[in-house]
KOLVO-917436 format. One line per field, with one value per residue: residue number from 1; y, z, x of N, C-alpha, C in turn; residue in one letter. Coordinates in steps of 0.1 Angstrom, whole numbers. Layout:
% KOLVO-917436
pos: c(NUM  ...) .
n_north: c(Y  ...) .
n_up: c(Z  ...) .
n_east: c(X  ...) .
ca_north: c(Y  ...) .
ca_up: c(Z  ...) .
ca_east: c(X  ...) .
c_north: c(Y  ...) .
c_up: c(Z  ...) .
c_east: c(X  ...) .
code: c(A  ...) .
***
This chain:
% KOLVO-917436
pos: c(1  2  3  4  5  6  7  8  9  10  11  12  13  14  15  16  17  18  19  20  21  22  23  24  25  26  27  28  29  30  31  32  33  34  35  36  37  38  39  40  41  42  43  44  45  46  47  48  49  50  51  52  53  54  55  56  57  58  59  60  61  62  63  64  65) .
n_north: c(-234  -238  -212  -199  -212  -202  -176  -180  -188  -168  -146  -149  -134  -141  -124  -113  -135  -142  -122  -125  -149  -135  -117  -139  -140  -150  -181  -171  -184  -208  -212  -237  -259  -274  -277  -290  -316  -319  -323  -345  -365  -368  -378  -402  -413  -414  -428  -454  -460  -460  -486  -506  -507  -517  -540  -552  -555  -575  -597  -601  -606  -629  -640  -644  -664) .
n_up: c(60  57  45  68  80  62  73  100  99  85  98  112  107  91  102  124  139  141  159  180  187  193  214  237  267  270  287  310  312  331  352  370  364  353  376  391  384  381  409  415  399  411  440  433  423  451  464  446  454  479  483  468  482  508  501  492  512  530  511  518  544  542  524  547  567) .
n_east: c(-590  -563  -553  -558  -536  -513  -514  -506  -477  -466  -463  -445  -415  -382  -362  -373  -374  -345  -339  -348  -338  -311  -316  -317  -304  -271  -255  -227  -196  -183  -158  -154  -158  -133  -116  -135  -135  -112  -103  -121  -108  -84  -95  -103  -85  -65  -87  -81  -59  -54  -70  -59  -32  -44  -48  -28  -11  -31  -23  4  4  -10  10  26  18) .
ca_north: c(-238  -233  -194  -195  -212  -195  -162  -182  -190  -154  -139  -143  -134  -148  -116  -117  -154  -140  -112  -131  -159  -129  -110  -142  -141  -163  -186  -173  -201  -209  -221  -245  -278  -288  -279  -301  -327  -320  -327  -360  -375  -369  -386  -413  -421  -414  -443  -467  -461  -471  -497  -511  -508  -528  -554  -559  -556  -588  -611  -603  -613  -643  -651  -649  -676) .
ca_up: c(69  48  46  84  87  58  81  109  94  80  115  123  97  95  107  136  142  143  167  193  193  201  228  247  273  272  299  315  313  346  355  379  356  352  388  398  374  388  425  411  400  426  447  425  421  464  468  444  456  496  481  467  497  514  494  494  529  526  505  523  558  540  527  558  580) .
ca_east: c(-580  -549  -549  -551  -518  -504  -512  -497  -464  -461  -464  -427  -408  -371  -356  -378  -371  -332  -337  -355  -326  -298  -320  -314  -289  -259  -247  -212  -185  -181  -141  -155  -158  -122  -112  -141  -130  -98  -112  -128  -98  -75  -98  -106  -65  -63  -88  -76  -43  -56  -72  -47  -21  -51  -46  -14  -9  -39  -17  15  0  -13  18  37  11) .
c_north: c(-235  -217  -192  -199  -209  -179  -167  -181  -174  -143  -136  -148  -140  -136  -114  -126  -148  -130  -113  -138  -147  -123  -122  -139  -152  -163  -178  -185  -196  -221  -236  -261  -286  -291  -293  -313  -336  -331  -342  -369  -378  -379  -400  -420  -424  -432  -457  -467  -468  -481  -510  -513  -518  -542  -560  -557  -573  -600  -612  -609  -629  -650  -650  -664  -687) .
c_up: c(64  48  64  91  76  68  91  108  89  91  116  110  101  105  123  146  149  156  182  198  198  211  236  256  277  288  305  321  327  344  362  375  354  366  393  394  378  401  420  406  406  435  443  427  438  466  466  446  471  491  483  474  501  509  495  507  534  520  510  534  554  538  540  565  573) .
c_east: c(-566  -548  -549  -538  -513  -499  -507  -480  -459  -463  -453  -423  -390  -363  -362  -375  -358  -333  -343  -345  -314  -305  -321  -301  -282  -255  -235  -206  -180  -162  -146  -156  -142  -119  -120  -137  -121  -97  -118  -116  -86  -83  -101  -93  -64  -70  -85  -61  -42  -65  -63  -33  -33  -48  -34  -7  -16  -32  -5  14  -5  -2  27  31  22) .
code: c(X  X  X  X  X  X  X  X  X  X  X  X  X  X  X  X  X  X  X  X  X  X  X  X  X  X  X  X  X  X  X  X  X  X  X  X  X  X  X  X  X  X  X  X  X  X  X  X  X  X  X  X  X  X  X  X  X  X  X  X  X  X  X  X  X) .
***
């Protein structure tokens, strides 16, 4: 059993190993993560901004009564 996984392991040599990892092909960086990011916190600020007007529209009408 041991000579059959030494002939395992010596199958793929390191150079091998290496030339396998670069014939993958890389992602292309896509722009679209900050914009969206962007887009996410604009609206994030928009709502807690009409929130917040709600609210204080709520305690002003209270205090008037």
């Amino acid at each position: 059993m041991d000579v059959e996984a030494s002939v395992i392991w010596t199958l793929a040599t390191p150079c091998d190993r290496q030339s396998r990892m670069e014939s993958k092909p890389t992602k292309p960086a896509t722009k679209k993560t900050p914009d969206n990011r962007e887009d996410r916190l604009k609206a994030a600020l928009k709502a807690n901004l009409q929130r917040r007007k709600a609210q204080t529209r709520v305690r002003k009408a209270a205090d008037q009564k």
